[in-house]
N, C-alpha and C positions, 0 to 999 in steps of 0.2 A: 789443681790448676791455680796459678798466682795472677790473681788480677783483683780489681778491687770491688766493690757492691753498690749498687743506689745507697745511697745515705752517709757513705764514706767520705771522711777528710783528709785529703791530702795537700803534703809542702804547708806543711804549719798550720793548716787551719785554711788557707786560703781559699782553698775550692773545695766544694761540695760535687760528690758525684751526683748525676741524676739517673743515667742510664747509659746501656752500652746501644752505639747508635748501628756497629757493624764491625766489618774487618774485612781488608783481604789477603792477598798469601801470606804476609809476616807481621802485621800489625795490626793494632786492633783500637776502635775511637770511643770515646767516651762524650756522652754532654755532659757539662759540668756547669755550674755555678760561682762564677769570681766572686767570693763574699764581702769582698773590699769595697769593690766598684759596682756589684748590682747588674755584671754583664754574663748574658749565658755565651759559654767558648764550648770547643771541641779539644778534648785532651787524646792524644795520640801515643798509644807506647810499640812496644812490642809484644806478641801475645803468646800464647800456652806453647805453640807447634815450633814458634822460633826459640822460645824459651829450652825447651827439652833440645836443641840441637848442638851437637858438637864446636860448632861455631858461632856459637852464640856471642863471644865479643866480638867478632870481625861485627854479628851483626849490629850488634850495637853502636860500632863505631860509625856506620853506614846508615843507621838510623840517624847519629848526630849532625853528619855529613847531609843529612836530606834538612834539616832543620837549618844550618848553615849557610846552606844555597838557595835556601826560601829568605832569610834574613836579608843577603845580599840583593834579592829581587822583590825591591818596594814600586810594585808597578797594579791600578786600578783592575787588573784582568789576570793577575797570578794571588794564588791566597796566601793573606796574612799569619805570618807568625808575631806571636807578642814574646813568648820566652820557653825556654826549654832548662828542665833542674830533674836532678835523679829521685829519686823516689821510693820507698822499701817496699816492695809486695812478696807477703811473708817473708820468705829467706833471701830472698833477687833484690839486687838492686835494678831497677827498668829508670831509663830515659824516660822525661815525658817531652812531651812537643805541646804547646799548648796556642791553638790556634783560632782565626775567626770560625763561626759555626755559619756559616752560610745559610739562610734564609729561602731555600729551593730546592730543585730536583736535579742529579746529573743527565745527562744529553742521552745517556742509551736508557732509563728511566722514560724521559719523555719520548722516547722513539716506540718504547715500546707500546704506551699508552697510548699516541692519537698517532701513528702511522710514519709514512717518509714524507720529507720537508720541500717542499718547492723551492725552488733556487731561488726565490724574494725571500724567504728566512730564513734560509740553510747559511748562504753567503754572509747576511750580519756578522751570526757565530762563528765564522770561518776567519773572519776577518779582525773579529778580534781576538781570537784566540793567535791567529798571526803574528796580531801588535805583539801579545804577550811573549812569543816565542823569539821573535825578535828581537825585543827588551832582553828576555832570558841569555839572547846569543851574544849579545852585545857582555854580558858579564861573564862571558869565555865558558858557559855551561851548556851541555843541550839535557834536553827533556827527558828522550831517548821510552820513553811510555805515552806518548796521545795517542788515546782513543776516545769515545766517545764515555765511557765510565768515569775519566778523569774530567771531564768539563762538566762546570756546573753554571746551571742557568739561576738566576737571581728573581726573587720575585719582588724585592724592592726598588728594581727599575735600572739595576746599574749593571746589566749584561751578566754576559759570562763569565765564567773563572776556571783558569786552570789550577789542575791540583796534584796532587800527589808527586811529587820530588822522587822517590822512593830511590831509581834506580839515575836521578840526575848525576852527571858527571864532567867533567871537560874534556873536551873534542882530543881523542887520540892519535896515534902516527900508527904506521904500521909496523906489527908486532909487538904492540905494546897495550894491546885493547883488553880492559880491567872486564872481565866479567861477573858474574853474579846470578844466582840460581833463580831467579824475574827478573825475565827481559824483556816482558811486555806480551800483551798477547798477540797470539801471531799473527794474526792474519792483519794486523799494521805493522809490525815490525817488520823492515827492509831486510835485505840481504845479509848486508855487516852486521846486524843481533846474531845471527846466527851461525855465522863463520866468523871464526875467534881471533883468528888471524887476520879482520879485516879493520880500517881504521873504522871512525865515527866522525862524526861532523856535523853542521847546521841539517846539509842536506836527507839526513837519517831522519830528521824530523818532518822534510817536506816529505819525506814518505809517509809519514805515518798518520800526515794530517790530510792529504791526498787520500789516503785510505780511507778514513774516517769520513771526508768530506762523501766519496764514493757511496758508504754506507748509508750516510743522511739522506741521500737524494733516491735509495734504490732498494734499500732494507735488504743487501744481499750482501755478505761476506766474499770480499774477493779472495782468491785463489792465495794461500801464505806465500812468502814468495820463496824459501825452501822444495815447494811443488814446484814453481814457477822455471826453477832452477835446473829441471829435472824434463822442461819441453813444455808444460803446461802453460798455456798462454793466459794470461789477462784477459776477461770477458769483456769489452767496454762498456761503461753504465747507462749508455744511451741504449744498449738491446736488452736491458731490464728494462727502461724508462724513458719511452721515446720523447716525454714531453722536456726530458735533460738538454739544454740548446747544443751546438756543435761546438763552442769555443770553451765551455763547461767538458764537455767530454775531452777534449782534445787535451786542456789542462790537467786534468785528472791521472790521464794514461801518463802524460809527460812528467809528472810526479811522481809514478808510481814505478819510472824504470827498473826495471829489475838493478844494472847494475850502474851506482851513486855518481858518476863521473858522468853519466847520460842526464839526471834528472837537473833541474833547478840547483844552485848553488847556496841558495837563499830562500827563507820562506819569503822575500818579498819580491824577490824577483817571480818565484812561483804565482805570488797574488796577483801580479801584474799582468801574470796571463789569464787566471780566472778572472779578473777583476780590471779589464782596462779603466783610466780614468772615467772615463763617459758612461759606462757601466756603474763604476763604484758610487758616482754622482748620481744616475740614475734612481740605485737601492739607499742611497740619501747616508753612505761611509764615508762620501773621498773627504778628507781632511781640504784639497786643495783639485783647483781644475781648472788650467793655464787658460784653456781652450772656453770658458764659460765664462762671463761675466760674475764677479763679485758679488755683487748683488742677490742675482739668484740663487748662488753658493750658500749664501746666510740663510736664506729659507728653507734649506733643506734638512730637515732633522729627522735622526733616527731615533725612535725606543725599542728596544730587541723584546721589550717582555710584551710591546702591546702585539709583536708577531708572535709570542710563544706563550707567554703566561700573562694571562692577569693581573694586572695590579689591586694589590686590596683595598687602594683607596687614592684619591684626585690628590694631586701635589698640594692642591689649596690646602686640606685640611689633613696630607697623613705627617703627622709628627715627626721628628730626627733625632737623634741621642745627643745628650747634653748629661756633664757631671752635676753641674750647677743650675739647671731649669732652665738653663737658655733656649729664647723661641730662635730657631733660622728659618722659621718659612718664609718671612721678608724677603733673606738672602738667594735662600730658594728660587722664587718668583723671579726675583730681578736677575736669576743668573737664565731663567727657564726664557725669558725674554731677552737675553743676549744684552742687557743694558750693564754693558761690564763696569763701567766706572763707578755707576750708583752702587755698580755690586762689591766693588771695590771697597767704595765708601762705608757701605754697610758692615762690611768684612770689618775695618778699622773698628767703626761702633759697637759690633760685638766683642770683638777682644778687648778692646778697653771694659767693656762691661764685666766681663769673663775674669779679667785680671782686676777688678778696681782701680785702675788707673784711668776712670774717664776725666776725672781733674787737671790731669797730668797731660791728657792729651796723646803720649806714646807711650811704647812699653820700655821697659829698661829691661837689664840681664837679669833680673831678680825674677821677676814676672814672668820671663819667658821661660826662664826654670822649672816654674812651679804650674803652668798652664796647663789644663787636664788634658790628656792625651786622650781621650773620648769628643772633646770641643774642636782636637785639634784635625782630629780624623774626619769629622763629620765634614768642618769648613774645607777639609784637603777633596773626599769624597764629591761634595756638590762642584767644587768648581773644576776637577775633573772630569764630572759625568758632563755637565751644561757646555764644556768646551771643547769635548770628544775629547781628553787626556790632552790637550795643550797647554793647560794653565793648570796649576796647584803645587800647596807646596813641597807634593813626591816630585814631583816635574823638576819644579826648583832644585830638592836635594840630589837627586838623579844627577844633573849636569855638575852643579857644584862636587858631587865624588869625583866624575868622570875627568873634573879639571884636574885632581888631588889634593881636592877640600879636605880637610878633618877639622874637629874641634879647636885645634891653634889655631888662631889665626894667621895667615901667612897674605900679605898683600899681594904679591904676585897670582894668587890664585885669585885674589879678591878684583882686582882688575881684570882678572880674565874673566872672571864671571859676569861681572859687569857688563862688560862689553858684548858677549854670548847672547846675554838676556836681553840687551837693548837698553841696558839701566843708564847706558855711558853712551855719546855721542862728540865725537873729536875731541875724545880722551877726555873729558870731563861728564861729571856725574850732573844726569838732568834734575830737573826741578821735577816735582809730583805733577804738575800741571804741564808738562812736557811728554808725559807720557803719552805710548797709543791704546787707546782704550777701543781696541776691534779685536776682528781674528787673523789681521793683517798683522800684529805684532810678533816678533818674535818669538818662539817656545818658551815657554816659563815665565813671560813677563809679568803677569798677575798671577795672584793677588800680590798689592804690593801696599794696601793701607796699613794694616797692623806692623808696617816695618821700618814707618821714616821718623826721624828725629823732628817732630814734630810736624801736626797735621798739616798736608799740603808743602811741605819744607823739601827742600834738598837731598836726593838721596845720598848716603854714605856718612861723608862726616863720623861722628864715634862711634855710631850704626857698623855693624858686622855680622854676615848672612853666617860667618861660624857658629853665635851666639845660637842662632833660630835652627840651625843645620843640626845643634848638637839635641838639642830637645827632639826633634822628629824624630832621628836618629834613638832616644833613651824609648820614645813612643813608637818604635817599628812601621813609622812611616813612611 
């Protein structure tokens, strides 16, 4: 069998094996050790069973292909890829993927350990696994694999994550549906996994997260729906689980239509009906709720780990990753208390610390080049989590693609981003001190200290989001 040992170096020197963490039907992970950077990763290849098969480069390319569509999906609740390089094990060359190692337990792990979830913590995870899907949809991919095996719960406070790519792909027409020998397991997989001849789409997903969500609340496998196909009905989750409310069930069944043209068209429109506003306000998700004062809206905050896991330690004192010894508990703090502009501020203060340029007051293109992409992640991380994914700069780089940002500069994109983010106001670019420092702001509006041509100065001028875009971008942000 070709794979590698604890104690093994591989890609130059760069990573040390530690151990093999697991595998499932084609692949196999490893923990590893970045020797460069001091950061433990999860390295991903392909394993002994895929190795020995006749098609073993289609599979390979399909492993590359999973790597590829995780790169494009830089969102707080899908997992990180940093970089993928080939790699000699004995005679094989294998792909590796080399990814964040997530710090927790997957969702059917903890289902099986302390039992089914009450719809006050089932729906958090449902909901952000949503966001994530949604994100994913929006980059023309579906999932086409959620189940509970693939969500993983976070024990450092920053939710869930979806995972495993393996079988992602972009939404099909009919006749034209790419299959592959895992397609999920069954008893979430819809209809179309299983008839070849059928298309795929966002909606393949609302089934499968429907399914899953079913599972959470009732520890019972519904019916595949190849049975289902066959006359076998749908048991509804409320006759396992009378304490499941009637708008929960009724959502559930309507996701799980056997056939795709019946169910939700959208995981959000799906959410809309588990999850009316007033509900979502209630369990302390909704981003926004027309119908509630403002006010109250700010006070509601959610942490999914104080409903599922433990944290190992109080904000004040658990520490954050830094290349360079940088403290952000400050940042932390001020972001945990919603005081965004101080946090703003502070943002500015540690990058200039970060890069040496507190003299200088702003960063230039030299600095932002060379910024450690561990500083950069941590400040993108906090001000993600503390503003529910509204503000960071995945957020920022996210819209900036979506305009057809790249590394050139092109003003035409640059005004449009502008203006998207709220940077610009009757075609001119505001002052620092014009900004709106709430959650009334626009998507992506902060952080925006580490960015201006001087502290408190003018946005734009020689300033260009290309500059900052392309670094996140070299750091899989």
């Amino acid at each position: 069998m070709r794979h590698w040992q604890p104690g093994q170096q591989i890609h130059n020197g760069k990573y040390l094996i530690e151990e093999i963490l697991g595998g499932g039907g084609f692949g196999v992970t490893y923990r590893a050790q970045n020797c460069k950077e001091g950061k433990v990763v999860a390295i991903k290849t392909l394993n002994a069973i895929s190795q020995g098969k006749p098609n073993f480069r289609e599979l390979q390319t399909k492993f590359v292909n999973e790597a590829l569509s995780l790169v494009r999906c830089s969102h707080p609740h899908v997992v990180q890829v940093y970089e993928v390089f080939p790699e000699m094990a004995g005679d094989i060359e294998l792909w590796c993927m080399v990814m964040e190692l997530i710090d927790g337990i997957d969702l059917a792990g903890h289902l099986e350990d302390n039992g089914i979830l009450s719809e006050t913590k089932a729906l958090p995870i449902i909901q952000q696994v949503g966001d994530a899907l949604t994100f994913v949809h929006k980059q023309n991919l579906v999932h086409l694999d959620v189940k509970p095996e693939n969500i993983m719960l976070r024990r450092q406070g920053l939710g869930s994550v979806l995972i495993d790519f393996g079988i992602a792909r972009q939404p099909t027409a009919p006749g034209k549906l790419r299959t592959n020998t895992n397609v999920g397991t069954r008893y979430y997989a819809p209809i179309e996994l299983s008839e070849k001849r059928r298309e795929c789409g966002s909606y393949s997903d609302v089934y499968s997260l429907a399914a899953t969500l079913y599972v959470m609340l009732t520890g019972e496998m519904p019916f595949p729906s190849e049975f289902r196909k066959q006359n076998v009905l749908l048991i509804p989750p409320k006759q396992h689980n009378d304490q499941i409310s009637n708008r929960v069930n009724a959502a559930i069944i309507k996701g799980m239509e056997l056939e795709p043209q019946n169910r939700p068209q959208s995981v959000q429109e799906w959410l809309d009906l588990v999850m009316p506003k007033k509900v979502a306000l209630d369990l302390g998700i909704a981003k926004k709720a027309e119908t509630v004062q403002l006010n109250l809206l700010e006070t509601v905050q959610l942490n999914l780990l104080d409903l599922v896991i433990p944290k190992p330690a109080p904000p004040e004192t658990a520490r954050v990753i830094s290349a360079v010894g940088m403290d952000y508990i400050n940042l932390r703090n001020l972001l945990a208390a919603k005081k965004w502009q101080e946090a703003d501020e502070e943002t500015l203060r540690v990058m200039l610390k970060v890069a040496g340029r507190e003299k200088e007051g702003w960063l230039d293109t030299k600095s932002i080049e060379k910024f450690p992409c561990e500083d950069l992640r941590t400040i993108d991380q906090l001000w993600v989590k503390y503003s529910d994914g509204r503000f960071g700069f995945s957020v920022q780089k996210r819209i900036y693609q979506s305009l057809g940002g790249t590394r050139k500069y092109d003003i035409t994109v640059s005004e449009a981003f502008g203006d998207q983010v709220g940077w610009k106001k009757n075609d001119k670019w505001l002052y620092y001190k014009d900004l709106t420092f709430s959650e009334r702001a626009p998507e992506a509006h902060l952080p925006l200290g580490g960015m201006v041509n001087g502290f408190k100065g003018r946005i734009g001028g020689r300033w260009c989001f290309c500059f900052f875009a392309s670094r996140l971008v070299d750091c899989n942000i």
